[in-house]
TIGU-933576 format. One line per field, with one value per residue (C-alpha): y, z negated, x negated. Coordinates in Angstrom, 3 decimals. Example, Ala and Ser with C-alpha at 12.3 -4.5 7.8 and 13.67 -1.06 7.14 Angstrom:
REM residues 2
py [-4.500:-1.060]
pz [-7.800:-7.140]
px [-12.300:-13.670]
***
This chain:
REM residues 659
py [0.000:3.946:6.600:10.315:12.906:16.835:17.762:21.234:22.296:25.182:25.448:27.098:30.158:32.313:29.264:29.614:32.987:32.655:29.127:28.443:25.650:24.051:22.086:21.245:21.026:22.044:21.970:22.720:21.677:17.871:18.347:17.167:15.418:16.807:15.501:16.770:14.647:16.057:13.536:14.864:12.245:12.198:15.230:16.320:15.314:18.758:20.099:18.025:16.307:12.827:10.884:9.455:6.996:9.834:8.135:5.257:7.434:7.499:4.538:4.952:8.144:7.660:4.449:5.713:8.895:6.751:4.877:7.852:8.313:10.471:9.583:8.625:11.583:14.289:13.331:15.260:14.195:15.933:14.361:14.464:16.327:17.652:19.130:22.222:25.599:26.813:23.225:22.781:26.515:25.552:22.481:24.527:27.172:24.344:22.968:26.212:26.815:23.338:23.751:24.764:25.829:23.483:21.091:18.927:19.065:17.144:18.603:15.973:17.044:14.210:15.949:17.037:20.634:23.392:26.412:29.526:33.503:35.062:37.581:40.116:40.214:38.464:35.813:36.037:33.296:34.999:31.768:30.539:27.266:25.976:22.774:21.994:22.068:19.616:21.717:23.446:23.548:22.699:24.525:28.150:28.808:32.892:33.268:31.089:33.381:31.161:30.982:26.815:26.932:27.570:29.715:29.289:32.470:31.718:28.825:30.521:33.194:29.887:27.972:31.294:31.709:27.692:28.333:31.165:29.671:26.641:28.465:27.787:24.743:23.425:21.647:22.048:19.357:19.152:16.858:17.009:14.395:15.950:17.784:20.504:19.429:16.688:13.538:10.100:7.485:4.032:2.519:5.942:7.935:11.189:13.505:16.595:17.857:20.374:23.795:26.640:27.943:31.956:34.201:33.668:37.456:36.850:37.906:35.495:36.889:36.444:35.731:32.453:30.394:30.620:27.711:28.777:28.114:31.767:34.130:37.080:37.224:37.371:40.560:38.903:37.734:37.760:34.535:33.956:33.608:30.948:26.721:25.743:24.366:21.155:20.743:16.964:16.949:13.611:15.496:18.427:20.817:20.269:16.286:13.968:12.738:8.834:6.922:3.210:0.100:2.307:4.459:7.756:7.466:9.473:8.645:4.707:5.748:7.773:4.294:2.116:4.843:5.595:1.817:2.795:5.677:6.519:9.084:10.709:10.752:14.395:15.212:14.469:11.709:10.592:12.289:10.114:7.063:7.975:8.767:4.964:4.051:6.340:5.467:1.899:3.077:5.987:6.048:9.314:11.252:13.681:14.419:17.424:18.697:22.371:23.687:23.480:19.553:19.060:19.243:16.290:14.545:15.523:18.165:15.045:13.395:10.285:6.907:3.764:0.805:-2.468:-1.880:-3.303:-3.329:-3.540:-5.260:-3.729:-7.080:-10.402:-13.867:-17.373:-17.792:-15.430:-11.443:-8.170:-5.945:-2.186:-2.955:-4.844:-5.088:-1.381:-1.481:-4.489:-7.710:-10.026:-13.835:-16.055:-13.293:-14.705:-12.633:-13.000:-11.565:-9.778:-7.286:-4.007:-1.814:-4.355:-1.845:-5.284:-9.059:-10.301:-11.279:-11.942:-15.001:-14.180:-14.949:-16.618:-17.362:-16.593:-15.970:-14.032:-15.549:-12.403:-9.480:-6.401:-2.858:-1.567:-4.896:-8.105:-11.515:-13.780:-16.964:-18.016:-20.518:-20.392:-17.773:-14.661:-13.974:-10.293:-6.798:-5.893:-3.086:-5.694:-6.880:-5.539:-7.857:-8.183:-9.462:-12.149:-13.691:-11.493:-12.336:-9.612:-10.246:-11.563:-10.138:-11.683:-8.683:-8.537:-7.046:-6.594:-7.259:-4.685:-5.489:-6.006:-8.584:-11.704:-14.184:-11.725:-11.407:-15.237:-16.419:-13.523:-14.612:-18.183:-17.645:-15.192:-17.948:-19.939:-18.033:-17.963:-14.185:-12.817:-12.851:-11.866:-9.879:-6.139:-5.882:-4.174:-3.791:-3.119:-3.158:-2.865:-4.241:-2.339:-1.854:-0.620:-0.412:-2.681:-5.721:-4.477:-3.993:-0.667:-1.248:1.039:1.816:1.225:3.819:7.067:5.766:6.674:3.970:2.500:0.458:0.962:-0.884:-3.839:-6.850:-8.240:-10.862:-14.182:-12.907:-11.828:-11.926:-8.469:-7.802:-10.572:-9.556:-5.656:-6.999:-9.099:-6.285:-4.126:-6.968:-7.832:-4.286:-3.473:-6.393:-5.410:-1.890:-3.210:-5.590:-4.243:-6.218:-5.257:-6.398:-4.368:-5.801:-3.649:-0.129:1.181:4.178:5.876:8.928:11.052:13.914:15.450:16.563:17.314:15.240:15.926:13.605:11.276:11.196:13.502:15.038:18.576:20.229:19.343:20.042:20.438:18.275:21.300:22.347:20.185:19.282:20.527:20.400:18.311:15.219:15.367:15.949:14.485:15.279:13.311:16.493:15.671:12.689:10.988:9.678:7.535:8.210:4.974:5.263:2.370:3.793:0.388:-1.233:-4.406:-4.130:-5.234:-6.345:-4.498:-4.245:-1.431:-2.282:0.388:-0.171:2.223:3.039:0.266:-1.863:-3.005:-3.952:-3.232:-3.592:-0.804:-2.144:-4.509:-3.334:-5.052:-3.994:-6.325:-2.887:-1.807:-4.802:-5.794:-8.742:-8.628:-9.104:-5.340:-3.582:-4.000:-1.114:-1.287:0.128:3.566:4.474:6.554:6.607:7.885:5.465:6.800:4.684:4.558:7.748:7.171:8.532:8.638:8.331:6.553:5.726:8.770:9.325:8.288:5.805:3.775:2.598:0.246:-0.918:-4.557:-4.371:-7.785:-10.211:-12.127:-10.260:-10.048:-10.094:-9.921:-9.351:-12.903:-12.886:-10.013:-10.982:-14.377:-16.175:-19.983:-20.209:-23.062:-22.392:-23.841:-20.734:-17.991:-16.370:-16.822:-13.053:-13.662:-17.112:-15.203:-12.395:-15.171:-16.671:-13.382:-14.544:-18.028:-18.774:-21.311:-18.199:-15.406:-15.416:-16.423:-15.563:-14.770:-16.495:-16.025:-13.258:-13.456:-9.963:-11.241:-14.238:-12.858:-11.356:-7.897:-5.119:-2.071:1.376:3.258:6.604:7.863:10.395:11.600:11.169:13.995:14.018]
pz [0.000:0.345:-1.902:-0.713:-1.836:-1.012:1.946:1.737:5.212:7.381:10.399:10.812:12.897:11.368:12.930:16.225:16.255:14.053:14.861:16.696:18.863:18.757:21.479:20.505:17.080:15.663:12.062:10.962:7.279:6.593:6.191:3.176:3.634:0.536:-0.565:-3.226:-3.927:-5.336:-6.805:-8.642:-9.549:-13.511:-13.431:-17.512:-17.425:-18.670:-15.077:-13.680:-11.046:-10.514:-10.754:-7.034:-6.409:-6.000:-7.588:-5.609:-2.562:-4.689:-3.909:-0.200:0.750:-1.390:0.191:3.925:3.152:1.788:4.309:6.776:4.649:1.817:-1.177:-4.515:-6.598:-3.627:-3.988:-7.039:-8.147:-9.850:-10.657:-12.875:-16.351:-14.793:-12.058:-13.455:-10.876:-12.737:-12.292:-8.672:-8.106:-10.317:-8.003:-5.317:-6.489:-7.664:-3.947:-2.475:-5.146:-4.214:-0.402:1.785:5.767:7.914:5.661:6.245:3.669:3.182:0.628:0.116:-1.531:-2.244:-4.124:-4.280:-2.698:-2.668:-0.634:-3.287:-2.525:-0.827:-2.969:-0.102:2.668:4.746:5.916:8.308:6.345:3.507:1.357:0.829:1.044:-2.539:-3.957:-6.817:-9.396:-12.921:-15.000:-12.235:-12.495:-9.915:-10.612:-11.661:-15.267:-16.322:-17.969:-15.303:-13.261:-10.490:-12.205:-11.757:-7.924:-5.704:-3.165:0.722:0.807:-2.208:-0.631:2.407:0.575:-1.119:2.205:3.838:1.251:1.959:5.694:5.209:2.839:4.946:8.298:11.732:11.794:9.070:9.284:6.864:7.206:4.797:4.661:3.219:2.127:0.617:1.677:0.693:1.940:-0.547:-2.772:-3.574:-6.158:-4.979:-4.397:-4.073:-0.207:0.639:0.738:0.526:-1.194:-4.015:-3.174:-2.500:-5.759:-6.041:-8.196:-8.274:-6.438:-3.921:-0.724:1.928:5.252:8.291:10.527:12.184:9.516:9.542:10.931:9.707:7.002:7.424:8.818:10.082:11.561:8.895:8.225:5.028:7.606:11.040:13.437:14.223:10.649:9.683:10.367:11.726:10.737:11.445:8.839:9.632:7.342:6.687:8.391:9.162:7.409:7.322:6.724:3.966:3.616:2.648:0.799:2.150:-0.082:-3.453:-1.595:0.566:3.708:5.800:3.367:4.017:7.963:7.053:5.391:8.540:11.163:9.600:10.292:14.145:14.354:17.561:17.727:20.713:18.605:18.905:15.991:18.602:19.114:15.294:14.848:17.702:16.022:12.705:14.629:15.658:12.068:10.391:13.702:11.536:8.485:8.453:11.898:11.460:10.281:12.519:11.381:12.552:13.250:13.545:14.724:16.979:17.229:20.522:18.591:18.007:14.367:11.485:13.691:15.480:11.934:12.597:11.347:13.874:12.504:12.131:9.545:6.324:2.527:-0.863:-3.964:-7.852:-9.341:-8.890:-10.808:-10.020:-6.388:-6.552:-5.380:-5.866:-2.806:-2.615:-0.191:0.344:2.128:2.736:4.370:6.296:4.364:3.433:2.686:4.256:6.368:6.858:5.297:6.200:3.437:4.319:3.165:2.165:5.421:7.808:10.767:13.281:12.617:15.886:15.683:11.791:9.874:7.208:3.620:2.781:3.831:2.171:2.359:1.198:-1.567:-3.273:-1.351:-3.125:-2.212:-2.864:-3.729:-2.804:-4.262:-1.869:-2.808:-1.644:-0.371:-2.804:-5.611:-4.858:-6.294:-7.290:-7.884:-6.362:-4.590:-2.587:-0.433:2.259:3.262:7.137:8.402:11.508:10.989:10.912:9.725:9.978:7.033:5.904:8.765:6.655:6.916:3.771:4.665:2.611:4.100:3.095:5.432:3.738:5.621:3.520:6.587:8.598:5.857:4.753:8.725:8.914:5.938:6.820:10.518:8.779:6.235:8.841:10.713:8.617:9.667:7.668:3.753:2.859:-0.258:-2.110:-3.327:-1.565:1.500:5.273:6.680:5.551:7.791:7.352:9.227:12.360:12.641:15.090:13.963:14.841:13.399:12.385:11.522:8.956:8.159:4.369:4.056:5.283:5.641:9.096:11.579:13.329:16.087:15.726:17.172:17.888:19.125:15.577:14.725:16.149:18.306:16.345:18.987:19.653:15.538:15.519:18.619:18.000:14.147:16.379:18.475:15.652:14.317:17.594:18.225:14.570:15.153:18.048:16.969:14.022:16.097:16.983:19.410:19.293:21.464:21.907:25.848:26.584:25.526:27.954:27.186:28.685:28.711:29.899:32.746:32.368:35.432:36.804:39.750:42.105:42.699:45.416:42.472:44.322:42.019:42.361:39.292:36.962:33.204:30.624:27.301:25.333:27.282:26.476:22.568:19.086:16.790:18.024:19.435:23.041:23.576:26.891:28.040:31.611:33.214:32.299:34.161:33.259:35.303:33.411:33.612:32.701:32.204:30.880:28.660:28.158:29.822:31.272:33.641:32.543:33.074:31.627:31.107:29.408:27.799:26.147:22.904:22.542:19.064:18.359:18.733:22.561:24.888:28.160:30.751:32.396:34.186:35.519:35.426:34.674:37.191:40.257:42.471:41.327:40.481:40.981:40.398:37.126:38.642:40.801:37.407:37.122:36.178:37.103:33.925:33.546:36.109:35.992:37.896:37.526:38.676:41.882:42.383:39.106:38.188:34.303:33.689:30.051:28.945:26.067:22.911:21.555:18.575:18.775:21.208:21.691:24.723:24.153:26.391:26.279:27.817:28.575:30.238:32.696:34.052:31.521:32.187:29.750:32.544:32.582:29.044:28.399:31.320:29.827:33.304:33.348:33.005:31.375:28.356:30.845:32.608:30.056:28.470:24.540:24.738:26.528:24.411:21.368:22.979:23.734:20.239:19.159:21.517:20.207:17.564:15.804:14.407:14.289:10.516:8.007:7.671:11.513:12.979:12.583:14.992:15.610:16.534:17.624:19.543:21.760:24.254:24.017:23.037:22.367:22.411:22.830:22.903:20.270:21.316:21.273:23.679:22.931:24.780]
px [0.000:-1.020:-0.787:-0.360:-2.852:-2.688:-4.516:-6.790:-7.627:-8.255:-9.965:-13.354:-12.460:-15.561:-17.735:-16.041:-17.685:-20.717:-21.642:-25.527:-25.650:-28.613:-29.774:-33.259:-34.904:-38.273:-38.758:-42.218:-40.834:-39.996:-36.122:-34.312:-30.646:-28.251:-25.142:-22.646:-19.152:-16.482:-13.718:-11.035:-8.138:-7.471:-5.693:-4.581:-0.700:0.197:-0.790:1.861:-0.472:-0.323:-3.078:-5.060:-7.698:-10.215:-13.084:-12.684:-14.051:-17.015:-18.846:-17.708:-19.233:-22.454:-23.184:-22.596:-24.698:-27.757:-27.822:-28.152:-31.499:-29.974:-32.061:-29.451:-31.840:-30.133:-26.475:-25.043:-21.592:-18.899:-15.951:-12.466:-12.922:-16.285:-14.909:-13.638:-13.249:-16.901:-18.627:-17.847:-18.967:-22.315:-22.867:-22.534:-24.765:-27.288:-27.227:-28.104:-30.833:-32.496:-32.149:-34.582:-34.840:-34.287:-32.338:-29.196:-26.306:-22.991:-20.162:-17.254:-14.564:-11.503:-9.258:-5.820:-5.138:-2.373:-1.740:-1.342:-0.578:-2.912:-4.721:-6.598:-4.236:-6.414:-4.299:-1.555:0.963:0.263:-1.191:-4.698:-5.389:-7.067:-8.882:-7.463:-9.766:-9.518:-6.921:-5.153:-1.127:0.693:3.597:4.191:3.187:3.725:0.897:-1.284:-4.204:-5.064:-8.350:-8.517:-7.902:-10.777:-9.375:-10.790:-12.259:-14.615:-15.584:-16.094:-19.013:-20.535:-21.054:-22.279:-24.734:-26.220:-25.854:-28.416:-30.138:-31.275:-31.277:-30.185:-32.374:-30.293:-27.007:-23.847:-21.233:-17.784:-15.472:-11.898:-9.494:-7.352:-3.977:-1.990:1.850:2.649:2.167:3.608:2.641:2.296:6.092:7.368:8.315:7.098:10.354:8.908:5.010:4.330:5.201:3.094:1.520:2.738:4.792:8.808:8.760:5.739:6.773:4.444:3.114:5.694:2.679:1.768:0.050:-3.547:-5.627:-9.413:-11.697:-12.592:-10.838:-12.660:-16.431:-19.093:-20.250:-22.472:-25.559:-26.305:-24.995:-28.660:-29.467:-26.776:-26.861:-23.988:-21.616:-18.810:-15.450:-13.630:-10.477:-8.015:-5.054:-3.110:-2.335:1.250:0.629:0.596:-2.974:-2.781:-4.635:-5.561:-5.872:-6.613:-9.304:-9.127:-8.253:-10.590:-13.830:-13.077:-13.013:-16.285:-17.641:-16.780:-17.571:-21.415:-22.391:-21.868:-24.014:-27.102:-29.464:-27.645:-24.287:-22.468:-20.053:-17.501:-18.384:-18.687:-15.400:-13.904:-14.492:-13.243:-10.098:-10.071:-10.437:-7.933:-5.707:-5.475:-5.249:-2.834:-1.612:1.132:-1.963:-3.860:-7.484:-8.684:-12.451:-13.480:-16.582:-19.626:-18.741:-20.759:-24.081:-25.930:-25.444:-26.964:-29.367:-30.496:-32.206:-29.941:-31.528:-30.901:-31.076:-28.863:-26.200:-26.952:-25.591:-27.409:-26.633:-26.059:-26.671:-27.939:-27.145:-28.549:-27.383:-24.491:-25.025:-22.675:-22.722:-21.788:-19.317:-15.978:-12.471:-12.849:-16.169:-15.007:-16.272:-13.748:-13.924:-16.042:-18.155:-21.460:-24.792:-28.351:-30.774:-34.038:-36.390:-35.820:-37.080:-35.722:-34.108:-33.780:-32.785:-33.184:-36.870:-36.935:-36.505:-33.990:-35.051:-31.561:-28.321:-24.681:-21.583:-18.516:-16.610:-14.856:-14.004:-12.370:-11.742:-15.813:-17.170:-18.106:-19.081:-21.416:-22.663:-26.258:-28.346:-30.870:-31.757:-33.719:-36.991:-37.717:-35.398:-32.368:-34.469:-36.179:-33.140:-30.959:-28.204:-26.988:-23.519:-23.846:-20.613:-17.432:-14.306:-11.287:-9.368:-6.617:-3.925:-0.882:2.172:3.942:7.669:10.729:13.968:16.593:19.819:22.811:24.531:23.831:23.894:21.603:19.085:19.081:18.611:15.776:13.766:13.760:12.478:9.625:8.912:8.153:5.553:1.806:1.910:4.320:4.971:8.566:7.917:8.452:5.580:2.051:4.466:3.425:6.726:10.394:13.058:16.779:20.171:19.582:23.854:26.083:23.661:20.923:17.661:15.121:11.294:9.884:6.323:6.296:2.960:5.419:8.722:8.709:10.349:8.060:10.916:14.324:17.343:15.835:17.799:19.496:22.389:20.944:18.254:15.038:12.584:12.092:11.626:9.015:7.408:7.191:5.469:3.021:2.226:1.424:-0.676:-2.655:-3.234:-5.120:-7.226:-8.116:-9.025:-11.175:-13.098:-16.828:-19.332:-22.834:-25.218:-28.436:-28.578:-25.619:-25.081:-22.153:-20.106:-17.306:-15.855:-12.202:-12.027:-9.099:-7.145:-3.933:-2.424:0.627:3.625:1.586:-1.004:-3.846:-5.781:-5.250:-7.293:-10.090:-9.551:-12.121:-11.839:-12.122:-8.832:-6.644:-7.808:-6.603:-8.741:-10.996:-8.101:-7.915:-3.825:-2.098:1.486:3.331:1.871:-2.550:-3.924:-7.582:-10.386:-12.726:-16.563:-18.207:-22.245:-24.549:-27.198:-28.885:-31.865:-29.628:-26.590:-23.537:-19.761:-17.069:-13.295:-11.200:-8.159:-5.376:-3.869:-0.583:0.610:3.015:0.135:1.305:-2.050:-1.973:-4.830:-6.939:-9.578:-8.988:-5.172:-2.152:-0.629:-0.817:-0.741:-3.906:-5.885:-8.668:-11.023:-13.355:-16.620:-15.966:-16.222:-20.311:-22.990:-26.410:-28.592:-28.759:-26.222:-23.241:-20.169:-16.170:-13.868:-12.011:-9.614:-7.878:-6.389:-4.355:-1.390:0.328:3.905:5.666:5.290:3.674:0.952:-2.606:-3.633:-7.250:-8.774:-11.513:-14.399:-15.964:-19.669:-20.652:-22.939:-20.071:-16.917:-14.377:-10.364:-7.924:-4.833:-4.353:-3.994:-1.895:0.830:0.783:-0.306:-1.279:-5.187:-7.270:-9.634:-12.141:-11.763:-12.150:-15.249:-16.033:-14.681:-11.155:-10.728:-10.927:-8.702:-5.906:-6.395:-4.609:-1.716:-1.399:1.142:-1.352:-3.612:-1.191:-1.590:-4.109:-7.504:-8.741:-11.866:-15.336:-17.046:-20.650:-21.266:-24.788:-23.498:-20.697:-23.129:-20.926:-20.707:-18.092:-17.391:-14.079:-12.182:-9.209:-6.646:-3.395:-0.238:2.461:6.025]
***
């Protein structure tokens, strides 16, 4: 289940104007990677907050940021009673005291977060936005100063004062997962969020509402002077932020997305794949970036290197791992141990062998081999076997009509994917009216499918539940293989009825905040460019919202097909793909395409139109694609990936489809 926290987000206007890009770096001083975390979730019960899973984010973001070289001694944290107004101020202060030119700093802030009246006339809605510091109200109190709410605007002189501080060398990255629109306990429904925080005769702004972290041009420093600076938030700022499986939402996407990181990566491009992950995990969100976001990562200072996890403890033949369900390690992934400093595994002989016996949110159990000689410190610990979970639905069935409900719980009872239940729920099935059937997302209450074939013909329920199950495993799954490194991207363009192309968009045209945005009326050509010393195979497949998958290249449709082995890229080519011009329609909200890079042509179109074709036939990739569309593992723990076995690799794009 999720949990709603309040989102605090504005867009960086001031960097839109301020902001250096920086397209080469030269630091004559060795550059320091800083981290501060702020987690506020045991709010005092007098300040009518309710309490969030804030310190779970904790472990999360400290892990991903350490292994992006951030030493443990750099990463201050504040958190709950400690993170008064004064103490996150002080921590700020402290961070630009420490810094020097030329370094690269990361504020996290997972907290709840409240709009409150605007006290400079500086912003056109007439609120600021506000993190909600430990002892903050959340509703009015008479006597209350706003004294526990750091406004936008003070945060806005503090990061100003770092970005000068470490120069445009430097880089300043903040994240935000919080809100500011509303909040839910677990087993409760959003209906509404906190209100604004302001006097009972404030009189707001009639303007649009603001969308900037600042909100005029600096006139503290000059632009030259400044780093720049990139702001990713969990969601809107009119949007629920959810929590996923007792953690934040966006810093568990920030976990996963870190393990995927290259030295070329832009901020867009990191931002694109937390997209993908939050597109899992809290799929009515929209995270938004703001900024210079075509810079590369982290001023370039990105470390490459296999991903890997460490342990906190260490007994007999049993070790602990920083890292669990939320990282992506569930039972029975397989773990190869090696030495601290190992950046490859393909040459090295591993020191042991284990595997996954306890998975939790932020831990992990594995069980050994043998026993490890030595300190914690000495071991880094590599997946090679992948499992994907547990992709069991639990779903409560709410339909009044006894003979309905009875007849719909046995057929679910009989399928190992779903778990009729009220508890932890995914999915709640109610009265569509006239028999028929509505699917609602248990996470927002919104419906997912509604009026779906009911009395004594389930299929389309069942179906549209398998959809949405296919299509998350799908989105999870990650193929590396060094041999291919093939990326893709979208050229936007606009095509008349015969579907000529008759204009040539930008990206930065048609996104918001950082999600590209199509409409029936914005067409894509794919580039597709292969990075990698080998050539490769590949095969791009769509998957829409409700989970549906539909085929790309090599299409679905038997118009505009063609044969897998025509899709091939010699290394270190580029090319756009003429003769496929993609249109978008229905069902709207965030949608994934996904590219498999591989050593034999690849083609799922068989798979998804459900044609004949022998197992003989099929690659290790398409047989485990059609084990997704075989009743016999629909539910249950899935299979074993060997992410160094499959001879492919991934990559994909996130973005938005709007009506």
């Amino acid at each position: 289940m999720k949990k709603a926290r309040l989102f605090f987000r504005k867009i960086v206007q001031t960097i839109l104007l301020t902001g250096v890009l920086v397209t080469s770096i030269s630091v004559a001083n060795a550059q320091t990677k800083r981290g501060l975390i702020v987690a506020i979730g045991d709010y005092p019960t007098d300040t009518k907050w309710r309490t969030i899973n804030s310190a779970n984010d904790i472990p999360l973001v400290r892990s991903a940021l350490v292994k992006q070289g951030f030493q443990s001694s750099d990463i201050a944290i504040v958190q709950d009673k400690d993170a008064t107004k004064e103490a996150i101020v002080n921590s700020i202060e402290a961070l630009i005291k420490s810094s020097k030119k030329g370094d690269i700093v990361v504020i996290h802030f997972s907290a709840h977060g409240q709009q409150i009246e605007d006290d400079n006339g500086d912003e056109l809605d007439g609120y600021d936005e506000a993190i909600v510091a430990y002892g903050a109200p959340a509703y009015y109190e008479e006597d209350y100063d706003f004294s526990q709410h750091l406004r936008d605007d003070e945060l806005e002189v503090l990061l100003e004062r770092l970005r000068h501080k470490i120069g445009p060398n430097g880089d300043v990255i903040v994240f935000a997962d919080a809100c500011h629109s509303g909040t839910v306990s677990r087993g409760e429904l959003s209906r509404g969020g906190i209100p604004a925080y302001q006097r009972p005769d404030y009189i707001p702004g009639t303007g649009k509402a603001d969308v900037g972290l600042y909100q005029q041009k600096s006139v503290r420093y000059n632009a030259e002077d400044l780093a720049p600076i990139v702001v990713i938030s969990a969601s809107q700022a009119s949007e629920v932020n959810y929590e996923y499986e007792g953690a934040g939402s966006l810093s568990t996407a920030i976990s996963r997305s870190v393990d995927k990181l290259n030295k070329n990566m832009s901020y867009r491009s990191f931002f694109s794949q937390i997209l993908k992950e939050m597109s899992i995990m809290a799929p009515t969100q929209k995270p938004a970036i703001e900024g210079d976001i075509d810079r590369t990562l982290f001023a370039g200072q990105i470390i490459e290197q296999e991903p890997f996890y460490k342990a906190y403890n260490i007994r007999d033949n049993f070790v602990y791992l920083y890292g669990g369900q939320l990282n992506g390690l569930f039972d029975g992934t397989v773990v190869l141990v090696y030495p601290m400093g190992t950046t490859s595994i393909k040459n090295g002989k591993p020191i042991a062998t284990g595997e996954v016996i306890t998975a939790e949110g932020t831990w992990s159990k594995l069980k050994l081999d043998k026993e490890l000689d030595g300190e914690l410190e000495d071991y880094w610990f590599f997946v090679t076997e992948r499992t994907y979970g547990n992709i069991v639905m639990n779903i409560e069935i709410d339909i009044r009509n006894r003979a309905i409900k009875d007849q719909l719980t046995s057929i679910m009872d009989s399928l190992p994917l779903f778990n009729v239940t009220k508890d932890d729920l995914d999915f709640i099935l109610e009265d569509g009216g006239r028999g028929r059937i509505d699917i609602i997302r248990a996470s927002d209450r919104k419906i997912f499918a509604e009026q779906l074939s009911g009395a004594n013909n389930y299929e389309a329920v069942i179906e549209a539940l398998k959809d949405f199950a296919r299509g998350s495993y799908f989105k999870n799954l990650e193929l590396t293989d060094s041999r291919f490194n093939v990326v893709f991207e979208f050229i936007p363009v606009r095509v008349d009825e015969d579907n000529v192309v008759t204009d040539t968009l930008t990206v930065e045209e048609i996104s918001e905040n950082g999600v590209m945005v199509f409409t029936h009326d914005i067409s894509t050509l794919i580039k597709v460019t292969n990075l990698g010393d080998h050539d490769a195979y590949f095969s791009i497949i769509d998957i829409q919202p409700d989970g549906k998958i539909n085929g790309i290249l090599p299409s679905d449709n038997k118009d505009a097909y063609r044969p897998p082995d025509f899709y091939h890229i010699k290394a270190g080519h580029s090319y756009i793909v003429q003769e496929s011009t993609v249109t978008f329609s229905d069902p709207y909200g965030f949608e994934v395409f996904k590219l498999f890079a591989s050593l034999e042509p690849i083609d799922f179109t068989p798979i998804i139109t459900q044609k004949p074709r022998t197992r003989s036939e099929m690659t290790d990739l398409e047989t485990l694609f059609d084990d997704t569309y075989a009743d016999a593992t629909r539910g249950g723990t899935t299979r074993k990936i060997r992410s160094t076995g499959m001879e492919a690799s991934t990559s994909y794009i996130s973005f938005e489809i709007r009506e």
